[in-house]
C-alpha positions as CSV (number, residue, x, y, z in Angstrom):
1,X,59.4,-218.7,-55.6
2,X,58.4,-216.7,-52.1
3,X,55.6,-214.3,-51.9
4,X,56.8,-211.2,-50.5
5,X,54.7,-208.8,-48.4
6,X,54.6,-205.0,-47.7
7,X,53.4,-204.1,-44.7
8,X,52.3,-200.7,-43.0
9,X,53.7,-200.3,-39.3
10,X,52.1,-197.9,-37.9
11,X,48.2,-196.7,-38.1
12,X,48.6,-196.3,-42.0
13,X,49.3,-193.7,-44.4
14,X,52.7,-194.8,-44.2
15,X,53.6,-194.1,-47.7
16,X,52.8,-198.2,-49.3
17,X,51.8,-197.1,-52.5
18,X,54.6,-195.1,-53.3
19,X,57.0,-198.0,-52.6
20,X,55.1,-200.5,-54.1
21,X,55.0,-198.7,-57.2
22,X,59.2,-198.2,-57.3
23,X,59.1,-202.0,-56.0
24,X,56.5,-202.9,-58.2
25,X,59.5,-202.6,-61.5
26,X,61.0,-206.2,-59.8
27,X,57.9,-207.5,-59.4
28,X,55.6,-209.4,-62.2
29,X,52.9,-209.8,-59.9
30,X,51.4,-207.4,-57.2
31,X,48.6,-208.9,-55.0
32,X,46.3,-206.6,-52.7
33,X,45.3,-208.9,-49.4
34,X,42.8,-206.9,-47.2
35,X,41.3,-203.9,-46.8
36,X,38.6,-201.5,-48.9
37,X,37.9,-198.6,-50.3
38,X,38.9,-197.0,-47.3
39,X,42.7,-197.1,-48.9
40,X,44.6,-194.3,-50.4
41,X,47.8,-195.3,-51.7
42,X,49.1,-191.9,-53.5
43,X,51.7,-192.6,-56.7
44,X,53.6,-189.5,-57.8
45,X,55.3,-190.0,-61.4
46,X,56.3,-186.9,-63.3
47,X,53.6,-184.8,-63.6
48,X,50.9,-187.2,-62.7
49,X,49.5,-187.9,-58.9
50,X,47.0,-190.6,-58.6
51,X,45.5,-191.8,-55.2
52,X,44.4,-196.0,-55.7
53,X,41.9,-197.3,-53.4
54,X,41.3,-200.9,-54.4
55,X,43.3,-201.3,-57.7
56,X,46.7,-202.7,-56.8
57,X,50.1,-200.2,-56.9
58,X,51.8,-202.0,-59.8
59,X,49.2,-201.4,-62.1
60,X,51.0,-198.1,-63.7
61,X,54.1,-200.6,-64.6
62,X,54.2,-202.5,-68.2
63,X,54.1,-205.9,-67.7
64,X,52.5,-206.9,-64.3
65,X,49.9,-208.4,-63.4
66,X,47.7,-206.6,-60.7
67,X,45.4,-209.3,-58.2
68,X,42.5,-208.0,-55.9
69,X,42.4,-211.1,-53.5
70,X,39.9,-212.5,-51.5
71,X,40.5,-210.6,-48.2
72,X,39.2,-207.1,-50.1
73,X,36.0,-205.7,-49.6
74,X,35.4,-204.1,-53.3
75,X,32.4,-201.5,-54.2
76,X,31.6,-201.7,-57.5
77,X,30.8,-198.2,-57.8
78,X,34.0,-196.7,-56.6
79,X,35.8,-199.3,-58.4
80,X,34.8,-198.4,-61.8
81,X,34.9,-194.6,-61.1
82,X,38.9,-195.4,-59.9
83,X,39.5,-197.7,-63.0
84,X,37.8,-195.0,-65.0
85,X,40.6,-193.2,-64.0
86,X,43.1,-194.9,-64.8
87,X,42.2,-195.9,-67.9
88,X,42.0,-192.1,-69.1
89,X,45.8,-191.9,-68.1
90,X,45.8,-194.7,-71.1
91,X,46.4,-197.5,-69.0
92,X,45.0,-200.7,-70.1
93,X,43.6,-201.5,-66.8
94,X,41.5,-204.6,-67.7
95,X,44.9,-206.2,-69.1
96,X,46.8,-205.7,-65.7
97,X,44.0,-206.3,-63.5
98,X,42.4,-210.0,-62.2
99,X,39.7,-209.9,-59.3
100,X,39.6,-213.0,-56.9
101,X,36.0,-214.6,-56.5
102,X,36.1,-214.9,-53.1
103,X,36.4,-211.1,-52.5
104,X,33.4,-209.5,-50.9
105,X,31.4,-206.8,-52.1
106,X,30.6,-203.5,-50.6
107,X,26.9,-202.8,-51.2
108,X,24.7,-199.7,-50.6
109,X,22.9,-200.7,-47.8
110,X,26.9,-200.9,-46.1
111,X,27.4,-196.9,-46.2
112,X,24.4,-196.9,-44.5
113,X,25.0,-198.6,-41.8
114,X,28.6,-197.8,-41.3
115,X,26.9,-194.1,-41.0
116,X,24.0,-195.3,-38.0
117,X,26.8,-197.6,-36.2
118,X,28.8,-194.6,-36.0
119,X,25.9,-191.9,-35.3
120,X,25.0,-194.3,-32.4
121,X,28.2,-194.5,-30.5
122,X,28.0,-191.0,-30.5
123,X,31.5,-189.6,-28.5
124,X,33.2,-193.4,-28.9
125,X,33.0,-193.2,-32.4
126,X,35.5,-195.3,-33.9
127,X,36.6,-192.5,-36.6
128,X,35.3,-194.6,-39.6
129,X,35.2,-193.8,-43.4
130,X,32.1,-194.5,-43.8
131,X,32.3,-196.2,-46.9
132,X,30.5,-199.7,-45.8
133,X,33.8,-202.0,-44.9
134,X,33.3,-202.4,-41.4
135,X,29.6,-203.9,-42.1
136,X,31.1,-205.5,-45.2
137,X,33.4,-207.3,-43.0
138,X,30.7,-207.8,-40.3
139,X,28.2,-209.8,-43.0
140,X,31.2,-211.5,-44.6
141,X,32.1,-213.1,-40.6
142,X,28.7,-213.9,-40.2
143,X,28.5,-215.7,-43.6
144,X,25.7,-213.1,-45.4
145,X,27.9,-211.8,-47.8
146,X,27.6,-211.2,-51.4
147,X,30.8,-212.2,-53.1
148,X,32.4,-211.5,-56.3
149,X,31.7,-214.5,-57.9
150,X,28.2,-214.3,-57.3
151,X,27.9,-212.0,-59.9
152,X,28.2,-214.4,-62.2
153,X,25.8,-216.8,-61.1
154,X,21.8,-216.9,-61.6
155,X,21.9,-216.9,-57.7
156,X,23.1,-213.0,-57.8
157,X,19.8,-211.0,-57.5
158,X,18.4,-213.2,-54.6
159,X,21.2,-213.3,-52.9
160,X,21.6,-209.4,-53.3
161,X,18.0,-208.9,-52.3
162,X,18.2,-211.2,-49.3
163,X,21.0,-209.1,-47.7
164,X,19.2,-205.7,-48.5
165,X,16.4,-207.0,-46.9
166,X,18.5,-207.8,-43.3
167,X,20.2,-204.5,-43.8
168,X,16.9,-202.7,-44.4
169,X,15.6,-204.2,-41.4
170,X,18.4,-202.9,-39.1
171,X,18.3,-199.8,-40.8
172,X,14.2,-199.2,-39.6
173,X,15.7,-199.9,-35.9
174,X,17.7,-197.0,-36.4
175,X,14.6,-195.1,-37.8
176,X,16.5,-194.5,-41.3
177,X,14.9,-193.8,-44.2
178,X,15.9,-197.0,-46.4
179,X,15.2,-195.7,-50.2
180,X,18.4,-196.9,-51.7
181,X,16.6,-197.0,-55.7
182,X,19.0,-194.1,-57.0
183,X,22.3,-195.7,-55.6
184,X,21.6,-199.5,-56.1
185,X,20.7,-198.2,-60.2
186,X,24.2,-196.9,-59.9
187,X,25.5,-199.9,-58.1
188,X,23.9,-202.4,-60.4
189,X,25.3,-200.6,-63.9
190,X,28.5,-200.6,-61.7
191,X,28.4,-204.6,-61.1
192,X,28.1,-205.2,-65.2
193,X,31.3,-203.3,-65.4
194,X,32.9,-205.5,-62.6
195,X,31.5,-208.7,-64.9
196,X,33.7,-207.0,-67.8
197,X,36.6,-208.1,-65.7
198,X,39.2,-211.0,-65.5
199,X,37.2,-212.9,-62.4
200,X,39.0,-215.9,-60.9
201,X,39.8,-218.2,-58.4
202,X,42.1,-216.2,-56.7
203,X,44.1,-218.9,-54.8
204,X,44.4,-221.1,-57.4
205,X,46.4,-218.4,-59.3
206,X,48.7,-217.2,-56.8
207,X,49.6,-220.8,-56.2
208,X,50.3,-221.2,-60.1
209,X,52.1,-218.3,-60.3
210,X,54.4,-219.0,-57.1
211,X,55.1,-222.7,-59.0
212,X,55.9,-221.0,-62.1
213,X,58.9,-219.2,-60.4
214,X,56.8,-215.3,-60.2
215,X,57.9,-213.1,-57.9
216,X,54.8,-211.9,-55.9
217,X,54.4,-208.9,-54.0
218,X,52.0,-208.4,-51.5
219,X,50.3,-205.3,-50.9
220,X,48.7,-204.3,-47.7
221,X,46.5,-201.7,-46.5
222,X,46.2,-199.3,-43.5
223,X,48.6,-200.3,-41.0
224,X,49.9,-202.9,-38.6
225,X,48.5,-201.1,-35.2
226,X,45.3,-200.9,-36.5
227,X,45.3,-205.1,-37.1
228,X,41.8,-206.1,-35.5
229,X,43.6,-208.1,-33.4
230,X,46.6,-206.6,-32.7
231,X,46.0,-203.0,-33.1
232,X,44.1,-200.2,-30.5
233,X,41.1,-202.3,-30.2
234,X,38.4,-201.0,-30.9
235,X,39.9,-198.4,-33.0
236,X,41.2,-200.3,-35.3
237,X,39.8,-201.3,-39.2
238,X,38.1,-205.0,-39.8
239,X,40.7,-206.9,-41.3
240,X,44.2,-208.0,-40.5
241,X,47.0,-206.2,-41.6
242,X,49.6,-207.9,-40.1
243,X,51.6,-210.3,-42.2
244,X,49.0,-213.4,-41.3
245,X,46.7,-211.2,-43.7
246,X,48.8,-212.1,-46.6
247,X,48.5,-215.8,-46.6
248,X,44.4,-215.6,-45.4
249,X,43.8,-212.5,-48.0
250,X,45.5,-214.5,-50.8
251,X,45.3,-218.2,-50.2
252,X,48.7,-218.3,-49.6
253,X,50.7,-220.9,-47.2
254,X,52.8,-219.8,-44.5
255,X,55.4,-221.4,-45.9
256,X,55.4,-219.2,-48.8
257,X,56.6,-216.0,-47.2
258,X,59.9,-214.8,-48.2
259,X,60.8,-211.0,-47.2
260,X,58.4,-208.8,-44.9
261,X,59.1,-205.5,-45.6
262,X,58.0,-202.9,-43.0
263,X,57.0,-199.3,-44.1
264,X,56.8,-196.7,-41.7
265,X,57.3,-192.5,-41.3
266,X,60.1,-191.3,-39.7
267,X,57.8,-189.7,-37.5
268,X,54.1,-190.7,-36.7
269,X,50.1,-189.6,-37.8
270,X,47.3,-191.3,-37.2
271,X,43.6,-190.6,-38.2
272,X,40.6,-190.9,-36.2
273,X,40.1,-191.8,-32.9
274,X,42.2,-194.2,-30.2
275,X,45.3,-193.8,-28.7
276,X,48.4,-191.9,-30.1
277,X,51.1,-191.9,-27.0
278,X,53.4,-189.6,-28.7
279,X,50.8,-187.2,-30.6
280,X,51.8,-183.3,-30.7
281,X,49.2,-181.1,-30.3
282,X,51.1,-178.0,-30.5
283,X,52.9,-175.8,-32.8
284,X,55.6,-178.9,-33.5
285,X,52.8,-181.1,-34.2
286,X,51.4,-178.7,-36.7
287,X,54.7,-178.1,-38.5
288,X,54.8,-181.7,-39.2
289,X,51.4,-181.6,-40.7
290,X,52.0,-178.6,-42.8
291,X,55.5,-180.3,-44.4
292,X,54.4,-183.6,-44.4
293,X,50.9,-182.8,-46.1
294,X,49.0,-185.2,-43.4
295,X,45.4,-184.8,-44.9
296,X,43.8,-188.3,-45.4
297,X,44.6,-189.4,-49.5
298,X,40.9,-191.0,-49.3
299,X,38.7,-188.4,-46.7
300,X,41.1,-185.4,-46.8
301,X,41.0,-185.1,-43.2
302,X,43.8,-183.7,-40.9
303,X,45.7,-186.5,-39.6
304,X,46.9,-186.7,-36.2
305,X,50.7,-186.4,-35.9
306,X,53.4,-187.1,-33.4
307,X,57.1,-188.0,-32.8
308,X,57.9,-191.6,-34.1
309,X,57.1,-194.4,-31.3
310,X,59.7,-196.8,-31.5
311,X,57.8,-199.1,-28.8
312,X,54.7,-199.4,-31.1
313,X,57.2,-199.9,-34.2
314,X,58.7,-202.7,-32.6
315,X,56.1,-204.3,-31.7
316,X,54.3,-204.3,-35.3
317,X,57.6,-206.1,-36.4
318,X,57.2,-208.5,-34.0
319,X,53.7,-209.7,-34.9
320,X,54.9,-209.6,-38.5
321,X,58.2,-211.0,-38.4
322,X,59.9,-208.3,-40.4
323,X,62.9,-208.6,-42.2
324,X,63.9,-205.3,-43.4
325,X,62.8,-201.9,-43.0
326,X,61.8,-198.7,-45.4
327,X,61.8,-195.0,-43.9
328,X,59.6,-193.0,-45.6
329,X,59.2,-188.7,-45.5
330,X,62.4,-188.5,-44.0
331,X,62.6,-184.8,-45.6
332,X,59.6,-183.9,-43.5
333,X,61.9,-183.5,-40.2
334,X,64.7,-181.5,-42.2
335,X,63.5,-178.7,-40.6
336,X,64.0,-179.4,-36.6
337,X,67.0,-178.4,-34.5
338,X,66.4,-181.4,-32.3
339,X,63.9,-184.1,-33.2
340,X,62.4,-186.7,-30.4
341,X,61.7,-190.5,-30.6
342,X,59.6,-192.7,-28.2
343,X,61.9,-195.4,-26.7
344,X,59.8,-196.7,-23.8
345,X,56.3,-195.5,-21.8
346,X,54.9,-194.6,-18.0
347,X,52.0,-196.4,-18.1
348,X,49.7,-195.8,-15.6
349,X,53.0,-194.1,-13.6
350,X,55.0,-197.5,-14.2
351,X,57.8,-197.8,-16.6
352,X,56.9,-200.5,-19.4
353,X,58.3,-201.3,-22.9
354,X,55.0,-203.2,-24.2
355,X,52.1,-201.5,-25.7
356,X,49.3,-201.5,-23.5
357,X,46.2,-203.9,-23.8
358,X,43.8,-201.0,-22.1
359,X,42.9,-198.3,-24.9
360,X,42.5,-195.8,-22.1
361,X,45.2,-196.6,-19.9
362,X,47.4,-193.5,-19.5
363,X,50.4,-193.7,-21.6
364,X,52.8,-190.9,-22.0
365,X,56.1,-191.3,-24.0
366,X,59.9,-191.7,-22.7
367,X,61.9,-190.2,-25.3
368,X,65.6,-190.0,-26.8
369,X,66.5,-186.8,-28.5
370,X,68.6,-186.6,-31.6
371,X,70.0,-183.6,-33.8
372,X,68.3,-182.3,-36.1
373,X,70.4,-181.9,-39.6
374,X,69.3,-179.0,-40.5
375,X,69.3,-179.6,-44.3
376,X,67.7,-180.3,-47.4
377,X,68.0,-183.9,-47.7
378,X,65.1,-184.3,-50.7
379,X,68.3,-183.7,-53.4
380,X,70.5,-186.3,-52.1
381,X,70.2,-189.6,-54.4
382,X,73.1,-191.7,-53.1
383,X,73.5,-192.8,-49.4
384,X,76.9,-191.5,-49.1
385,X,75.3,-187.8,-49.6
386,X,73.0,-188.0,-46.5
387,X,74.1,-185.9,-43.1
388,X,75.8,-187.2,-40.6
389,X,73.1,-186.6,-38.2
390,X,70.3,-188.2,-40.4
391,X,72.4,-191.3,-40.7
392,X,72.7,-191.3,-36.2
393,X,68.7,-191.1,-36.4
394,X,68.8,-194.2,-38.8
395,X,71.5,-196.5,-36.5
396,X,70.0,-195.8,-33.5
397,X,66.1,-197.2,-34.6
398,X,68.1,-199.9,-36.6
399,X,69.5,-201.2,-33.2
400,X,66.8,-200.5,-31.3
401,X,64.5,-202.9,-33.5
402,X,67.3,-205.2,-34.6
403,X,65.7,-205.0,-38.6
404,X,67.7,-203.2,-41.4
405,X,66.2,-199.9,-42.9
406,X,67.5,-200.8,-46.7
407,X,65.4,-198.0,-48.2
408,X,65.0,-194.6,-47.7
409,X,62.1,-192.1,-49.1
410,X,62.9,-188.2,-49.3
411,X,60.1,-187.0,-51.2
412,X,57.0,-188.2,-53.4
413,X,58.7,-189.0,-56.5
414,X,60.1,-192.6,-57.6
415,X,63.3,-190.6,-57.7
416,X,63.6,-189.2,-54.7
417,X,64.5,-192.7,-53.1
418,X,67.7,-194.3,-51.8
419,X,68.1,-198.1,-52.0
420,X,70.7,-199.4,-49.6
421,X,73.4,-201.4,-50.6
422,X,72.9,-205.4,-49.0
């Protein structure tokens, strides 16, 4: 059986969680690859809204079996606040949940220097969360990490007290007070939760379960064009969140992939700093804000939002290999009488179809305008009930990437979602 991945295109916050929870009901198995705390995958059932971090999207479905893999940074202490969570919903979270060994953990000294790497580029800030990943990444590349696993070995404390000592070292070169007592208390009771947990060899799992004929999603985080080597470098996050994520962030083979699926917003946001070719920083741009609720799931901060760049888009699903496509907040543009896509830029006053290498090269949009349809397209539950107009807007970006949208989103709730006939 294939692993199958889900994929953000664009700079994330494309809507993953919500798919891979409607996804998740085909699925016995839903892997998380990369990324940290720094994720907020919002699920919308009923009456419940719940914002995951770390915790995979198919944990709210019967039956599955929910891996953090080894390309996840993990905090302990956010961790067992989020499973906390869940588990007062009445989910059985320890039953649907396995953590890979080889994951690395977020520790308290991270924040802290996440904060002073920040405070020190001052007006190049890269527009982080703050929440220790980047560091966490940084130690795990130069082989200081502190790893799940460890915490089940009589190595753990001087291990753990061998990297607090490096970080508090850095830390006094920034002139920061390093008294940490109060949160590694927090972080410690936090870790014998963790211990409390199904801990395993990650690879060696998915690899059994792929034999044994399991269908596997994989679940990514942020988006493709902020991949550390693909995306707005050096705005980008610390992992890779291309498809190539999947097999490193799992222990995965190439071979193994089966369907990419692409998420991305029928129109564009971003968060933080680096470049945003079509961003609106006007009235329009606000409107899309205000109807699409753009306020970060995990900081709450406004996000950046622009007309959807179908020169980035293709180029995410040409680093990924995408096979088929899902269109999320489609609603959100109901609204508009005409409605603008990205088809090409002037770059530095010359014509081009290839996103940039140079961050601060001047880029401004070509667009293609469309019709708006005018109408209220968050009721319709068959395909055959969307406007004509909408249904234009669709053909055009299918051709224009050559992938297949086979799923569109027209509001938060598992209902309010179209699945395309094959």
């Amino acid at each position: 059986m294939s692993l199958d991945v889900v994929l953000g295109l664009q700079w994330g916050d494309e809507g993953k969680g919500k798919i891979v929870d409607v996804m998740a009901e085909s699925y016995p198995v839903i892997a998380r690859f990369q990324g940290g705390p720094n994720a907020g995958h919002s699920i919308h059932f009923g009456k419940t809204d719940f914002v995951l971090h770390s915790v995979p999207a198919g944990v709210f479905r019967k039956g599955t079996t929910n891996i953090i893999g080894n390309g996840v940074v993990l905090d302990p202490v956010i961790f067992k606040k989020e499973c906390e969570d869940i588990e007062s919903l009445g989910i059985p979270v320890k039953d649907r949940l396995v953590i890979a060994k080889r994951a690395h953990l977020i520790v308290p000294t991270h924040s802290l220097l996440d904060a002073a790497s920040e405070k020190a580029l001052g007006k190049s800030k890269i527009g982080s969360t703050l929440k220790g990943i980047g560091p966490a990444y940084s130690d795990k590349i130069g082989r200081n990490g502190l790893r799940v696993g460890d915490i089940l070995t009589g190595e753990f404390m001087e291990k753990f007290n061998a990297l607090k000592a490096k970080h508090t070292a850095i830390l006094k070169q920034y002139g920061l007070d390093t008294d940490i007592s109060e949160k590694e208390a927090e972080w410690m009771k936090a870790v014998d939760y963790l211990r409390g947990f199904n801990i395993v060899d990650g690879e060696y799992l998915v690899n059994d379960l792929l034999r044994a004929n399991k269908r596997i999603l994989a679940e990514g985080a942020q988006g493709s064009m902020l991949d550390v080597d693909f995306g707005s470098y050096p705005f980008v996050t610390s992992s890779s969140t291309a498809c190539a994520g999947a097999c490193t962030g799992l222990g995965a083979a190439p071979t193994r992939i089966g369907k990419v699926i692409g998420i991305f917003k029928a129109y564009c946001t971003r968060v933080g700093s680096g470049p945003f070719p079509t961003e609106l920083d006007d009235e329009t741009g606000e409107e899309l804000r205000e109807r699409g609720y753009e306020f970060g799931a995990t900081t709450g901060r406004p996000r950046r939002t622009g007309w959807l760049d179908l020169v980035a888009l293709r180029y995410a699903i040409m680093i990924s290999g995408v096979t088929e496509l899902v269109m999320m907040k489609s609603d959100v543009l109901d609204s508009f009488d005409t409605i603008k896509v990205a088809t090409g830029y002037m770059v530095n006053g010359v014509e081009s179809d290839h996103v940039p290498f140079d961050v601060n090269a001047d880029v401004k949009p070509v667009y293609k305008e469309f019709k708006g349809w005018k109408r209220n397209i968050s009721i319709c539950r068959k395909e055959e009930d969307l406007p004509y107009e909408f249904m234009m807007y669709v053909k055009f970006i299918e051709e224009f990437t050559g992938v297949p949208i086979k799923i569109f989103s027209l509001g938060p709730d598992r209902d309010q979602t179209i699945v395309r006939e094959a």
